[in-house]
C-alpha positions in Angstrom: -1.5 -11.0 2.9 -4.6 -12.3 4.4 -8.0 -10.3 4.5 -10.7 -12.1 6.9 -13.7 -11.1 7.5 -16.3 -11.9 10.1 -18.5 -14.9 8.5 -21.9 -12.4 9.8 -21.0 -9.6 7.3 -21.6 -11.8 4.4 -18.6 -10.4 2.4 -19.5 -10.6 -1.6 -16.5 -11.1 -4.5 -18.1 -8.8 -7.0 -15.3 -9.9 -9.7 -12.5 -8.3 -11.4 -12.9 -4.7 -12.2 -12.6 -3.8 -16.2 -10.0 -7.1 -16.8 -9.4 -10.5 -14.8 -5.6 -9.6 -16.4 -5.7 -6.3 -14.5 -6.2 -8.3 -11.2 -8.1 -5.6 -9.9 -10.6 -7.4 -7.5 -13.6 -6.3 -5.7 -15.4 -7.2 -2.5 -18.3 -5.9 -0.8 -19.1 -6.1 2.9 -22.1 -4.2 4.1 -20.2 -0.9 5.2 -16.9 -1.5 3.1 -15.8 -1.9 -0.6 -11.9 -3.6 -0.7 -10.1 -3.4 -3.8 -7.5 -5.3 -4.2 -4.0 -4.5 -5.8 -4.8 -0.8 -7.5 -1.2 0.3 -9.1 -0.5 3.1 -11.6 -1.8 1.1 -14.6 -4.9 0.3 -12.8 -6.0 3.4 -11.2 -8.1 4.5 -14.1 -10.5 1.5 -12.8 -10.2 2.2 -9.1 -10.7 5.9 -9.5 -13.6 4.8 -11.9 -15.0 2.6 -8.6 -14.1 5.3 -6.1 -16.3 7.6 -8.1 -19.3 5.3 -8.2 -18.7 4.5 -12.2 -19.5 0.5 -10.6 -22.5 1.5 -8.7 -23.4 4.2 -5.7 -22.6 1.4 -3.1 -18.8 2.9 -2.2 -19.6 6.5 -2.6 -22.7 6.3 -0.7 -22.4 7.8 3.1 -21.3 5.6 5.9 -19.3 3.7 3.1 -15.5 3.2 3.8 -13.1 1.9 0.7 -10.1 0.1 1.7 -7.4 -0.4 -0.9 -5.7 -3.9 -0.6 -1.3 -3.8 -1.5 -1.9 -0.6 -3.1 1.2 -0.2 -5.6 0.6 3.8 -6.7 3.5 5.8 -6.9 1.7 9.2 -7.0 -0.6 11.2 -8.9 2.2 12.0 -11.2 2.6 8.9 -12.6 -1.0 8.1 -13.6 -1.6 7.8 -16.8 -0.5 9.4 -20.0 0.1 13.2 -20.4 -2.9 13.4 -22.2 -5.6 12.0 -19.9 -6.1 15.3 -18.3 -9.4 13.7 -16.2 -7.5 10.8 -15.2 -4.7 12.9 -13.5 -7.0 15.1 -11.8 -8.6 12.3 -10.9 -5.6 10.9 -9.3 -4.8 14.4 -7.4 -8.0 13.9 -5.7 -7.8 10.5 -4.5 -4.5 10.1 -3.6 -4.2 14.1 -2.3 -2.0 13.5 1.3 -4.8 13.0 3.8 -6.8 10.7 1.9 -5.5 7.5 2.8 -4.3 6.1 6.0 -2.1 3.3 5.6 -3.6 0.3 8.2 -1.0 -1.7 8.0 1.8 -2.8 5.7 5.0 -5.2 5.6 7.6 -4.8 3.1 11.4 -6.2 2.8 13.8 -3.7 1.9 16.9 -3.9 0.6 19.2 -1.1 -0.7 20.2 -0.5 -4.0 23.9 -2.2 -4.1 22.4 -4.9 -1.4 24.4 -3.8 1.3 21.5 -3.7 4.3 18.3 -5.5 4.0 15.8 -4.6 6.0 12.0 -5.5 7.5 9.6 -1.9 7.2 6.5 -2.1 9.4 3.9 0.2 9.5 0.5 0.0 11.2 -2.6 2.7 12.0 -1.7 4.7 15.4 1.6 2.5 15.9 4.0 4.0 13.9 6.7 2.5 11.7 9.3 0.7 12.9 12.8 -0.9 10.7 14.5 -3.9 11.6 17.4 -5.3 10.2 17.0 -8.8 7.9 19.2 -11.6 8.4 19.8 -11.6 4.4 18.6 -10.8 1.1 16.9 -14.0 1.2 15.1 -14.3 4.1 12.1 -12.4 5.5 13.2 -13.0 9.5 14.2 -10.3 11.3 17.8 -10.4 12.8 18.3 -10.4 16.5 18.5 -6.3 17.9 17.1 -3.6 18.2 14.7 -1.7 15.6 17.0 0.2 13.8 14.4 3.7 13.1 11.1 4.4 14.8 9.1 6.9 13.5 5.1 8.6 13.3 5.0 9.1 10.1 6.9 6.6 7.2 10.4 7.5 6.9 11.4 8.7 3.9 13.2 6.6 1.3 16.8 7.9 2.1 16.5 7.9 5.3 15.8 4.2 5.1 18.4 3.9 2.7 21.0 5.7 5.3 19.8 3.6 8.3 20.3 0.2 6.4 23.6 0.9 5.3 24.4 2.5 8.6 23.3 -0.9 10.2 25.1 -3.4 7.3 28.4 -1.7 7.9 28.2 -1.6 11.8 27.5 -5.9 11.5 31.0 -6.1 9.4 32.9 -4.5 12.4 
């Protein structure tokens, strides 16, 4: 993925948040903070940034922070049983209507590899699946999209339409 930003807004790397092994990065436009790649093991820094623990810049009105190939699972899976702050932390941020998801591009492929698939998502377009031409390649194949939907289809749903698709190319 590529992030570009206008040369006029001046965009500042501020670093790596807590570890350069966490690769938790951090940018700064003049209305926006990105943060790139917050996951599970990581959120304990981006919830840290999101609460101004960095500096007042994100949390400060007029601010928006975009997270860059977030890889959280859920507020559930954040942290140990015992970091009580942490997880409420993570209810917060990630409660439902929290985040919009702008965009994102992911190759699917279902568990026993029978259907592999293209999900693409994007802000007021919806979400669209096509069918890959194999495990191996990121084209789509020729077709239709497969599944059209508002919101992101659901995991088996995906799972169904794939397969449903794989076995329908073997007839």
């Amino acid at each position: 993925m590529t992030i570009l930003a206008p040369c006029r807004y001046n965009p500042e790397f501020l670093g790596m948040l807590e570890s350069p092994a966490d690769g938790l990065g951090c940018w700064m436009l003049p209305d926006t903070t990105l943060c790139g790649i917050a996951t599970n093991a990581t959120f304990s820094s981006f919830a840290k940034l999101c609460q101004g623990g960095y500096g007042s810049k994100p949390v400060q009105a007029g601010q928006t922070v975009v997270a860059v190939n977030p890889e959280w699972t859920g507020p559930q899976d954040i942290g140990q049983f015992w970091e009580r702050k942490l997880k409420e932390a993570a209810e917060v941020l990630l409660a439902p209507n929290e985040w919009q998801t702008l965009y994102s591009c992911r190759m699917i492929r279902t568990s026993r590899g029978k259907g592999y698939g293209l999900l693409v998502g994007s802000y007021s377009l919806g979400w669209h699946l096509w069918a890959a031409r194999s495990e191996d390649s990121s084209s789509v194949a020729d077709g239709d999209c497969l599944l059209w939907s508002q919101e992101k289809p659901t995991q088996p749903l995906i799972i169904e339409t794939l397969n449903a698709a794989a076995a329908a190319a073997k007839l």
